[in-house]
N, C-alpha and C positions, 0 to 999 in steps of 0.2 A: 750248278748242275740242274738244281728244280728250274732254270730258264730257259738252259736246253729242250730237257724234256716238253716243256709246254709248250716251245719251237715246234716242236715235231718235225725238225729236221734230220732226227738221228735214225738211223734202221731200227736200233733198239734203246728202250728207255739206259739210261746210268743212274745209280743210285744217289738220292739226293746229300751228299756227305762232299765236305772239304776237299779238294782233288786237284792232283799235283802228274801235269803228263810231261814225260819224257821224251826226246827222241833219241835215238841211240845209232850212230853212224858208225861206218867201219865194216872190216872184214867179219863173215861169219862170227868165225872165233871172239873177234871183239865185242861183237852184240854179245853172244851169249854171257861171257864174262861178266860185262856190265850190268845187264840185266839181274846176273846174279847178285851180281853185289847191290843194283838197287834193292830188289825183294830184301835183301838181308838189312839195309838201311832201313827198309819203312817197317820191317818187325821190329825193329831194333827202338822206333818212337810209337812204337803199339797203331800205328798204321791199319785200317782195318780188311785192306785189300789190295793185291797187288797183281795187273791184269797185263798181260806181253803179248803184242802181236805179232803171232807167229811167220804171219804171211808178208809180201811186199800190200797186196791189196789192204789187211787187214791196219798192218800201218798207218797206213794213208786212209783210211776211214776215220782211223780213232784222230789222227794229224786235223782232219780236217775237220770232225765235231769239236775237237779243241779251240780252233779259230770260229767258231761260231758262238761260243759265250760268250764276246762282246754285244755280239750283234743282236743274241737273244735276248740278254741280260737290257738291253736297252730297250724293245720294246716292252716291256711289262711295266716300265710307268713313264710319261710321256716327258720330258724335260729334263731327264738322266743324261747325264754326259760320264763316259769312260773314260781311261787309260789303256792300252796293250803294251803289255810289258815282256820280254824274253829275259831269260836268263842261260849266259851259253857259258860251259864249264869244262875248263882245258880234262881236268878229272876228274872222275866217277866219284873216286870218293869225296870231292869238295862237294859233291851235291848233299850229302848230311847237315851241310849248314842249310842250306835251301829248306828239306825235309823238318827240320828241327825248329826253323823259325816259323815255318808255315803253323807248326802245330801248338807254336805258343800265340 
């Protein structure tokens, strides 16, 4: 996140801390459900913040500062090489494993 930020790619700064985005497809009803239960997952590993875009635009902002810590993360020291990794999850709730591993 501090690669982002020093990008200055993003509208606004994100807080430098571990960070895990989602995206959430489906009907209304379905996001918001999800949604819910992510919030409830990342209190549940003392998660320190849990942020949902409300809008279609606001989505896709956060979607695309996301794909940009590779890119940022790579220039702040010269001869870095990455990986981009997804992880896609028939259900919401198998994403607790995700949540859980990230924070050990």
């Amino acid at each position: 996140m501090n690669a982002i930020n020093k990008a200055g790619t993003t509208r606004k700064p994100y807080p430098t801390q571990d960070s895990l985005f989602f995206k959430i497809q489906g009907t209304p009803e379905v996001i918001s459900k999800a949604a819910e239960a992510l919030e409830t997952i990342v209190k549940k590993h003392s998660g320190s913040r849990f942020e949902f875009a409300s809008t279609e635009e606001q989505a896709k902002e956060m979607w695309e500062n996301r794909k940009m810590a590779l890119f940022s993360s790579l220039q702040l020291e010269p001869g870095l090489r990455g990986w981009v990794t997804d992880v896609w999850f028939v259900s919401v709730h198998r994403s607790e494993i995700c949540v859980a591993l990230t924070v050990k």
